[in-house]
Phi, psi and omega in degrees: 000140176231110206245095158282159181215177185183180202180156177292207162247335171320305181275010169318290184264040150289289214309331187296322176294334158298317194290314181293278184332307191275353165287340182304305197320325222070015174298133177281108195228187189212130189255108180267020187100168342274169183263338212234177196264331157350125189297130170220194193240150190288297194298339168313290201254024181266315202302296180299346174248333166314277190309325194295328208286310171325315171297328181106358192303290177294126175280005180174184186208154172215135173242170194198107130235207195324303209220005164077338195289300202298301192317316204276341159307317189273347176290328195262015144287004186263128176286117172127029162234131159227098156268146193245137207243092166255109129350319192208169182279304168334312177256013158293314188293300189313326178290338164315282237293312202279284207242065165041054190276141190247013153188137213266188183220127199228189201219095167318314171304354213248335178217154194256163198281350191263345163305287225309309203270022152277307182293317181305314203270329157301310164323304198279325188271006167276129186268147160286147186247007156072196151084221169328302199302288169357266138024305192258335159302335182281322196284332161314312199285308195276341165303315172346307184285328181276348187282322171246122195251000000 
């Protein structure tokens, strides 16, 4: 499994604490920025970790800034991304499993790292379960589509 990840300067020291757990794992990752606690803008690095997951480089992403919210909007203009913006484990799994989401999205204010990395590790280990959902994921993908030129 191969994982990008990114961040704000808000979301910084999540992103290290993620980085650390899943290097413990032996998980493969690729850190897209920013490095420094210096103020920067969100849509930068949801963009550089959106298109890879998109391309397909990656098999997912976990992006972080203040409040999870602003990243994962700008993440979810890339076509072929669906980012979830989580909180609780319950919507780390359900967002696999229903809708097949490739990156997750967290709020350094919003949740303390031994959630966040409870939640990171319920996102990777939930499979999508097809079937119905499959179905609602085609109908995303073609809104995606008359939308984005």
């Amino acid at each position: 499994m191969k994982i990008a990840l990114g961040s704000d300067h808000a979301g910084l020291p999540l992103k290290e604490e993620i980085i650390k757990h899943l290097g413990d794992k032996g998980i493969q990752l690729e850190d897209f920025g920013t490095f420094t606690k210096e103020s920067c803008d969100y849509p930068d690095y949801a963009m550089k970790v959106a298109e890879k997951v998109a391309l397909k480089e990656f098999d997912f992403g976990i992006l972080v800034c203040g409040t999870g919210i602003g990243i994962s909007i700008a993440a979810n203009k890339v076509k072929g991304i669906r980012a979830a913006l989580c909180s609780d484990t319950f919507s780390a799994h359900a967002c696999r499993e229903h809708n097949n989401a490739n990156i997750l999205a967290l709020g350094q204010r919003v949740v303390g790292a031994g959630l966040a990395l409870d939640i990171v590790d319920t996102f990777l280990n939930a499979k999508f379960e097809g079937g119905r959902h499959q179905g609602r994921i085609d109908k995303i993908a073609t809104i995606e589509g008359n939308y984005s030129k």
